[in-house]
N, C-alpha and C positions, 0 to 999 in steps of 0.2 A: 712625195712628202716634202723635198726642199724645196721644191714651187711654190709648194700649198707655204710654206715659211716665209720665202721671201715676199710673194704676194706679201703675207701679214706684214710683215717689216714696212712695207710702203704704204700702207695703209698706215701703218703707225708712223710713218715721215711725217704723210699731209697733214694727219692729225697733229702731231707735236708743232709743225710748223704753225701753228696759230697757240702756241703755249710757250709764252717767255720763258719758260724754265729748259726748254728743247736745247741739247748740246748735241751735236753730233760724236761721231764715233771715232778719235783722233788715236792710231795709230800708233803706241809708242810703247817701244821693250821694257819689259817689266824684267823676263828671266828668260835666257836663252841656255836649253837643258843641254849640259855637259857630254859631248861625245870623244871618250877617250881614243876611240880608233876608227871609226865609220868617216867618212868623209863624203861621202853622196846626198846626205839627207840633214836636213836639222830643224829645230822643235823648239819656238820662240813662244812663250807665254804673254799676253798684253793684258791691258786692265780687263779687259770680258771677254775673249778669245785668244787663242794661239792660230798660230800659221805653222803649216809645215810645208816644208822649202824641199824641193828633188833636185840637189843639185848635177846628177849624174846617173840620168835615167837609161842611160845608155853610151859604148863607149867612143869617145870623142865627141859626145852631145853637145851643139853648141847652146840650146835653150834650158832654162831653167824652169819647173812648176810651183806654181806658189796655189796652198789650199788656205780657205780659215776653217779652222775646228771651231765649231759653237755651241758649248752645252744645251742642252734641252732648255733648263731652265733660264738660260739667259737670250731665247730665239727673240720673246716677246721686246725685249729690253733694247734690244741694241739692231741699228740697222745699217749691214755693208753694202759697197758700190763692189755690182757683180762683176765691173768690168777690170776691178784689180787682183781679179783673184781666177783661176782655171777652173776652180771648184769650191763652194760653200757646199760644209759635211756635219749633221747634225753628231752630238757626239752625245753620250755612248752609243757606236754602230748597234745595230740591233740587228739587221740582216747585209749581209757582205757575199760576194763572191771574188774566189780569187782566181788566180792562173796559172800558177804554177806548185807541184806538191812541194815546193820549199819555202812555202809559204803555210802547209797547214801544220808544223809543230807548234809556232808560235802561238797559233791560235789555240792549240790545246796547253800548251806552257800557262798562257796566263790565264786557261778556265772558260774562253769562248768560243769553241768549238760548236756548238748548240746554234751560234751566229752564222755558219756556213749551209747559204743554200742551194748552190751551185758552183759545176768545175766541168772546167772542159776535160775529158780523157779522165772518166773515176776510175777504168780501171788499173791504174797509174799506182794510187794510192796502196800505200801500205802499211797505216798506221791501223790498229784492230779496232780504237775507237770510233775516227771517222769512217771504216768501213762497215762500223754497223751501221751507222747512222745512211750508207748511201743505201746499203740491203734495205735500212727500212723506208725506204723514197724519201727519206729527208733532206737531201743533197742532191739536186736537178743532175740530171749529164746534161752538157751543153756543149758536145759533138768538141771542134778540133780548136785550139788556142789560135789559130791563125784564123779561122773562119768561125768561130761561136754564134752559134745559134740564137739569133738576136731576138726570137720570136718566144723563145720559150725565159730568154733572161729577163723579156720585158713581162713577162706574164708571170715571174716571181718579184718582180719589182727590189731588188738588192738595192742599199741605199747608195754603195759605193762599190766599184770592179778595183781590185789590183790588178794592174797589169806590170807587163814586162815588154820591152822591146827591144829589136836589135839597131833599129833606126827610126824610130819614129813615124815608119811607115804603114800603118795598122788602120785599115778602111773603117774594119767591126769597130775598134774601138773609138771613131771618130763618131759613125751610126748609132754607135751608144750614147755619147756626151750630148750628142745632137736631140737624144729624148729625154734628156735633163738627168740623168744620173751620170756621176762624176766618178772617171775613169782617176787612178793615181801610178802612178809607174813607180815598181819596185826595182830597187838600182841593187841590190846587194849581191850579186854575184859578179860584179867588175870590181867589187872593192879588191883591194891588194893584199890583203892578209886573211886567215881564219877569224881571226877575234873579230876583225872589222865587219865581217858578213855576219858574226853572228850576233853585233849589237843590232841587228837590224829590228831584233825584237823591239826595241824602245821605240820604234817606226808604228810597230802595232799596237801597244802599249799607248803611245797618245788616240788612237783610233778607238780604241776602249775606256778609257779614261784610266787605265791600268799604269801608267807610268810607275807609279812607285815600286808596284809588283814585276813591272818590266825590266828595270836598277834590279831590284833583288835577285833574277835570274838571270840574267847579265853576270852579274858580280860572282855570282855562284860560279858560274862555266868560265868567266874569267881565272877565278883561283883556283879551279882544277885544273883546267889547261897548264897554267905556270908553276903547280905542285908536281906537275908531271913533266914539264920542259925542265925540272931542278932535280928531279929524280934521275930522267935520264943521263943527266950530265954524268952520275955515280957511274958507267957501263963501261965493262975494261976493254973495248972492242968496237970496232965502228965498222960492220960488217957492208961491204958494198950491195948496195941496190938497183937492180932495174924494175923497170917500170913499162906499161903499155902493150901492146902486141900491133901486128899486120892489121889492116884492114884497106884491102885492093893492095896495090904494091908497095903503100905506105906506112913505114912503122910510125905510130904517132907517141910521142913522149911529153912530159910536162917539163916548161920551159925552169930556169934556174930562180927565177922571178915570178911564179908562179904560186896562188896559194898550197897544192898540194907540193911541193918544193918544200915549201918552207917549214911543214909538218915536218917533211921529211929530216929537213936541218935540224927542229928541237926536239927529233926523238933521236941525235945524236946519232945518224947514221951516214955512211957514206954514199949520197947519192949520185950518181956517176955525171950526170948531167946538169951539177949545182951551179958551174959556171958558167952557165949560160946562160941569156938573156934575151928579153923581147914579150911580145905581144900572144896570146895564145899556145897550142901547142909546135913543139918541134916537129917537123918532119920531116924522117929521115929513110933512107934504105935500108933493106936488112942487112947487108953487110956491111954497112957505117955501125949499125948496129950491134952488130955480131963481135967486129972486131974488139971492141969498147965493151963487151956484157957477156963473153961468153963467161969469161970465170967465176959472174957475179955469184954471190954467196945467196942472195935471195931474189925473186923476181915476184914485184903484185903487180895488181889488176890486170892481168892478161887481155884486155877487153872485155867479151860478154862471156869467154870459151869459163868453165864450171868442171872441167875435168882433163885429165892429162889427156886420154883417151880422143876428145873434140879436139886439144890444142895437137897432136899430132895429125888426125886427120885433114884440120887447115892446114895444116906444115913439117913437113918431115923434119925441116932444119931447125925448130924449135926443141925439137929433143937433144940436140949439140950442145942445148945450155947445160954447164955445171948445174945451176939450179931447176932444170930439167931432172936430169941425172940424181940429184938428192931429194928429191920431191919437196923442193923449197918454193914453192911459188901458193900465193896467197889470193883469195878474191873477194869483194863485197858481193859479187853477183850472185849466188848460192845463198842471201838471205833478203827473202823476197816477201812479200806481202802472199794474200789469201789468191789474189787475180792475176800475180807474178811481178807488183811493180817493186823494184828495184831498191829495199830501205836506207840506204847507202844515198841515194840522189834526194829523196826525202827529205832526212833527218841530220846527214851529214852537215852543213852547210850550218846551222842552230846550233848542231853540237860538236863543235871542234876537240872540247876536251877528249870526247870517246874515239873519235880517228885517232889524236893521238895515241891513247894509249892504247888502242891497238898494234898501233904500230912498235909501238915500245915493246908490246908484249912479245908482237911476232920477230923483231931485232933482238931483244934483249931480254928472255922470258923470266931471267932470274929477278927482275927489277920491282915487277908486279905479280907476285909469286901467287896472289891470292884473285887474280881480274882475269874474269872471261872475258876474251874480244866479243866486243857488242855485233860490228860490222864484219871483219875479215872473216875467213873459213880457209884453210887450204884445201888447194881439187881436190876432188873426187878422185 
């Protein structure tokens, strides 16, 4: 369909170019939309199109993506030079595929859910609405994120793929751009903070032409998150935390600089690991580990383990922990979609406010006296 667009567009060059009244299409910032924490991405309005800029599609990315978004009704109007742009995107998306499940709240957030026709790994998913929609073959499988099945994504014809990458190095997603649908790489999981990833919404929000409704829920999980980083400050007690488990002979932990860190920081808890710093996670031994967390008062995400039961049969020396011992340990993994994916990897990410207060609740239950944890469960 953007072919069949820009075709038209040159067709209307040659033509205006024999009509004195013919101006071309001069590039100049009207309104460049306000991002209070995101830093990867940004959303510049011009007199008949916006561009949306990927500054950081990945980390240490040295290249930047620049797209124009062009309403429908302004295709006929106006005509860009394809060679400044990685992608021209009809806007409002009408058919989309994405790539990663942290990527389909947003699209039910702002109401276009209905827009998703395929995903690589559905049974991933665990929101109940897009899982009806893939039960009723309304959302393609398109086999594995690093290899997608290029035969069946060009045979729904999506106008635009989000993708994600760790470098830039993605064959599928070259094979795709190559048959005229325009890949966009979603940066929002390198961002540095909670809020930061989850203004990503306003990423989607110009793809729909939803921006204003994108600010509105933005705004919304901003002020719960920060009603909730002011509540917790009230908590007479700042109970030490661990975090992570074994997996091979490496315990892996989140660094001090870290977006789950920093949850940890404004739900006013003592994370044992806060001072620390760097790139990804820690990793450490168990008895770097042990020394530093045996007396911890609580311990989450164990990894994938869902009951004391599994966490001792990985490791007898997991039961040493005081919060072994008190049955304090907490997990996302025990709340899981209909096919087993994981709602925590999901939804997390969009909804920072509810990690928090989760965690608020399970540090500090007196704070939120009246709030079910959405994600956390303690084992089985």
């Amino acid at each position: 369909m953007i072919s069949r667009y820009l075709f038209l567009g040159v067709c209307l060059l040659l033509f205006n170019c024999k009509n004195k009244d013919y101006q071309p299409v001069t590039i100049t910032d009207v309104f460049k939309v306000p991002l209070s924490y995101a830093e990867g991405f940004e959303i510049t309005h011009h007199e008949n199109f916006s561009t949306l800029t990927i500054n950081s599609p990945w980390p240490n990315a040295e290249k930047t993506y620049r797209y124009a978004l062009v309403h429908k009704n302004m295709l006929p109007k106006i005509t860009l030079n394809n060679d400044e742009f990685d992608g021209i995107i009809t806007i409002p998306v009408k058919k989309i595929v994405v790539t990663s499940t942290t990527h389909i709240p947003a699209l039910e957030l702002l109401g276009v859910e209905k827009s998703l026709v395929g995903f690589p790994g559905t049974d991933y998913i665990s929101s109940e609405k897009t899982r009806f929609r893939v039960d009723k073959g309304k959302v393609r499988e398109l086999g594995k994120n690093e290899g997608i099945n290029t035969e069946v994504l060009l045979e729904i014809q999506p106008e635009v793929v989000i993708g994600f990458g760790i470098d830039g190095n993605n064959k599928t997603f070259e094979t795709i751009k190559k048959s005229g649908i325009p890949v966009i790489y979603n940066g929002d999981w390198i961002e540095h903070s909670p809020l930061a990833k989850a203004e990503w919404i306003k990423f989607f929000g110009v793809l729909f032409n939803k921006r204003q409704k994108a600010d509105s829920i933005f705004n919304t999980i901003e002020k719960n998150y920060l009603e909730a980083k002011s509540i917790a400050l009230d908590a007479k007690s700042k109970p030490s935390v661990l975090s992570g488990a074994m997996h091979k002979d490496i315990w892996y932990l989140p660094n001090g600089t870290s977006t789950e860190a920093e949850i940890l920081k404004d739900a006013n808890v003592n994370y044992l690991w806060a001072d620390t710093k760097g790139n990804g996670s820690l990793s450490l031994n168990f008895e770097v580990v042990f020394d530093k967390a045996k007396n911890a008062d609580i311990w989450i995400n164990p990894s994938y383990y869902t009951s004391y039961e599994a966490l001792e049969s990985a490791n007898q020396h997991y039961t040493k922990f005081d919060a072994y011992k008190s049955k304090s340990i907490y997990t996302f993994a025990n709340t899981t979609g209909s096919t087993g994916g994981v709602l925590y990897y999901e939804l997390g990410i969009a909804r920072p406010d509810l990690v928090l207060k989760d965690i608020i609740k399970i540090c500090h239950p007196d704070l939120l006296a009246d709030y079910k944890p959405y994600f956390y469960k303690p084992l089985h």
